[in-house]
N, C-alpha and C positions, 0 to 999 in steps of 0.2 A: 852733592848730588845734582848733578843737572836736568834739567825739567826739558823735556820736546816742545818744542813752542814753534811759532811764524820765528821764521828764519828770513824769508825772500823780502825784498822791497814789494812788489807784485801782490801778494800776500796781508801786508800792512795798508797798499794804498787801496782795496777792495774792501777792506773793512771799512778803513774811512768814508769811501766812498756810496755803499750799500751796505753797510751797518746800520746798528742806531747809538745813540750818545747820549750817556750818564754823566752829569757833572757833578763832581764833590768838593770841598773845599781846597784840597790837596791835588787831587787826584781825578780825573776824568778817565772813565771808560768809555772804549767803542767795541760793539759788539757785534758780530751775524755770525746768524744761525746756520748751520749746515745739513746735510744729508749725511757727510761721513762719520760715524761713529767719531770721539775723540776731543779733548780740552786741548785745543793748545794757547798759549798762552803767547802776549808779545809783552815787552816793556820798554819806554822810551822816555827819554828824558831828554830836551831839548837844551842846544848852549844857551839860546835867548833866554828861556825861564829859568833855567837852574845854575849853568852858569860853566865854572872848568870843570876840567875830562874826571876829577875824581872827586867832584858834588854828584858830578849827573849818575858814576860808577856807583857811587855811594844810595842814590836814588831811585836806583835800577833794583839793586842789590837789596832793600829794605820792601819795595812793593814786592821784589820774586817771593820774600820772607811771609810777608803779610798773605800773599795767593796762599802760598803751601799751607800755610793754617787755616786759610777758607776752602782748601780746596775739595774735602769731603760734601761738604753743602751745598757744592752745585745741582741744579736740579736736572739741565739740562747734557745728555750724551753727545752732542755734536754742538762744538762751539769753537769759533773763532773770536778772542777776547786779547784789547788792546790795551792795556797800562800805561794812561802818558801822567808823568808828574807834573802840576802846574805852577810847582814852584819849587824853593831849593828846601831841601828834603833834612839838612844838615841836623837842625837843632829840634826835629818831628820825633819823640819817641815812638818806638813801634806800634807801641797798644794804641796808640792818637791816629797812627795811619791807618793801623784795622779797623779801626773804628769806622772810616771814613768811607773804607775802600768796601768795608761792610754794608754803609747805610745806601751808597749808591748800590751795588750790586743788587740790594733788596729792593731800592723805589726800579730798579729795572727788571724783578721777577726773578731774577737766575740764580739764588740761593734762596735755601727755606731757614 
């Protein structure tokens, strides 16, 4: 199943830009709030922190998992939310990501 998410470069660097920023052990979110109804989601994993093209795959592919099972508990309808992973994600069980991706999204308000 694919999720609608930030697609554009344009997109990504306006959140970093004028968002605000969650940091988890794992896992750093950035976020801004919008006017248009709508979740979308981005996810990004960098060659410098994580490392070759099918760690960071691997890393993308595990936070998209971890969203979809938080994704009912978001509180807010218009949001533009950034997933970068701050490390290699290989040997991170799922539940240890949610965890992660859980407690930040909560110190930043946007799930109940």
């Amino acid at each position: 199943m694919t999720i609608p998410g930030l697609k554009k470069n344009r997109q990504f660097r306006l959140v970093y830009s004028k968002g605000k920023r969650e940091t988890g052990e794992k896992v750093t979110i950035c976020f801004l709030r919008r006017e248009e109804k709508g979740l979308l989601p981005g996810f990004v994993a960098s060659k410098k922190r994580v490392g070759k093209a099918n760690r960071r795959n691997r890393a993308k592919r595990l936070m998209r998992q971890g969203f979809m099972d938080l994704r009912e508990r978001f509180t807010d309808e218009g949001l533009w939310i950034v997933f970068i992973a701050s490390q290699d994600l290989r040997n991170t069980p799922l539940s240890e990501l949610k965890k992660d991706m859980e407690s930040s999204l909560l110190r930043a308000g946007l799930i109940s």
